[in-house]
N, C-alpha and C positions, 0 to 999 in steps of 0.2 A: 595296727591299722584298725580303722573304724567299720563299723558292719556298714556304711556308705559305701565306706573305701572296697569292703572286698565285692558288695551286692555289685557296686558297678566293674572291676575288676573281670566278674564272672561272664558278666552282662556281654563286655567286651570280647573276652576271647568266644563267648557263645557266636556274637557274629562274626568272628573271625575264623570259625569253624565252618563257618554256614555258607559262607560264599568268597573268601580272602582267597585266592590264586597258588595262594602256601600254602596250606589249611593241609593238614596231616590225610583228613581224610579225599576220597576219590572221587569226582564229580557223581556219582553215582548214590556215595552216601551224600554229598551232600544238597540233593536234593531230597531226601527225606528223615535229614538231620531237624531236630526237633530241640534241643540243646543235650547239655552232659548233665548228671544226675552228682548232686551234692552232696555231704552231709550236710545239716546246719552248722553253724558258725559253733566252736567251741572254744569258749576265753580262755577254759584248763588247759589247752594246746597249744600257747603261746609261750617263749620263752625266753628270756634275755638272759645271756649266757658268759660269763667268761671266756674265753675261749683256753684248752690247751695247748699253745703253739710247738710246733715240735722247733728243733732246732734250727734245721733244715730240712725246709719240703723234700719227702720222700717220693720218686715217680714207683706208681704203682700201675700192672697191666690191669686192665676189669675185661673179661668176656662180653662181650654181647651175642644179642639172641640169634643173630644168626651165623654163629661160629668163628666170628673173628675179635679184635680185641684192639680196647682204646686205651690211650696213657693219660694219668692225671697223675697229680700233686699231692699227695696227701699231707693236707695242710695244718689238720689239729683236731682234738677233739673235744668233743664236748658232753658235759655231764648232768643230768636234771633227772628229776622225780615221776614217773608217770604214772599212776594205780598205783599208788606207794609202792614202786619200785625202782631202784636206781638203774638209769639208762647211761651208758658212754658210747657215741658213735664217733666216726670219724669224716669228718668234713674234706672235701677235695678241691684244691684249684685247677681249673683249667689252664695247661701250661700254655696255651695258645690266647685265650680271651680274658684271662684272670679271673673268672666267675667263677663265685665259688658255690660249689654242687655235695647235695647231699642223697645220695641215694639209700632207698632202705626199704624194708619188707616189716609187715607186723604182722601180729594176728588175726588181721583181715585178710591178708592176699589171700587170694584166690576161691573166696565167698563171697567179700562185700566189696572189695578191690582187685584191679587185675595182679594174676598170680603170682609175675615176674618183681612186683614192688614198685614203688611209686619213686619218686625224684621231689626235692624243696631245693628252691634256690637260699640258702643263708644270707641275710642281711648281714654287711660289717658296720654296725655304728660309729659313730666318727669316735666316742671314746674308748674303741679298740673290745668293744665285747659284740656277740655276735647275736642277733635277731634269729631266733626259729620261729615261724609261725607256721602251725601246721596245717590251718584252714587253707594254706596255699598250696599241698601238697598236690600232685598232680599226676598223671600215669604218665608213662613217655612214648613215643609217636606211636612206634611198633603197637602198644597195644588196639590201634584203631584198623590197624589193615599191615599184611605183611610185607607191603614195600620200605619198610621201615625198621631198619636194627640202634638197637639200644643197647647201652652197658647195664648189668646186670650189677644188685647191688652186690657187695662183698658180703661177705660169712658175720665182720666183726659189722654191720649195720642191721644188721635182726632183731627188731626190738618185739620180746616175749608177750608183749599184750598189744591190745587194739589201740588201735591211730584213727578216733572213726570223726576225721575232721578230712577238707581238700574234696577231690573227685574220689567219687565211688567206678566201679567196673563199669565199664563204656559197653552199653548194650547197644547192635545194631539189629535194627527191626526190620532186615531186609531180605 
């Protein structure tokens, strides 16, 4: 996507943060929500990807943060270059909505991203390889206030260096 595409993207969910009825955070934050804190846009964190499909979707359990536990699909993985290092994660579908979910932790959490790791939704391109773009990387609800539990990523989603593209740590000033 085009720095248009993601500037207005951003644009977007800031005022769907800010006063949308759904909005993760509590009327309270969001009257003195101001917007979420970016990196800039990184080209290097885009990725068009083969995908590895496994045979068949495996259901795997994932924890979430507040002690219970969601079932996805684990759907395939995938392999790319980051700091000249070789990354393999593993992409999940949702066996209820069929999105496919990527959750993961790098060497930002818990400094310059919230601790727990961030979520990317994977693009399927219609020629059957998969879109990562990481400038859409984002924290998941739970990080903005504790009404809200998340799965947590798995062990094999740990990728050893920094992601410093998507949302940084959601600081409230309240």
């Amino acid at each position: 996507m085009t720095s248009t595409a993601l500037a207005d993207y951003r644009r977007k969910k800031d005022a769907f943060f800010r006063s949308h009825p759904s909005s993760p955070l509590t009327p309270e934050q969001q009257a003195r929500f101001t917007g979420l804190s970016y990196f800039p846009e990184n080209p290097e964190l885009v990725f068009v990807i083969e995908p590895e499909l496994l045979a068949e979707p495996d259901p795997v359990t994932l924890a979430t943060t507040d002690g219970g536990e969601r079932v996805y699909l684990r759907w395939a993985r995938v392999t790319f270059q980051v700091a000249g290092r070789a990354v393999s994660l593993t992409v999940f579908r949702d066996p209820e909505t069929g999105t496919l979910f990527l959750p993961f932790t790098d060497a930002t959490a818990g400094e310059e991203t919230y601790g727990d790791g961030r979520y990317l939704e994977p693009r399927l391109l219609p020629d059957g390889r998969v879109l990562l773009d990481f400038n859409y990387a984002e924290n998941p609800y739970c990080s903005y206030n504790e009404n809200w539990a998340c799965a947590l990523p798995p062990p094999e989603n740990r990728i050893p260096v920094p992601i410093r593209a998507g949302e940084r740590r959601f600081e409230d000033h309240g």
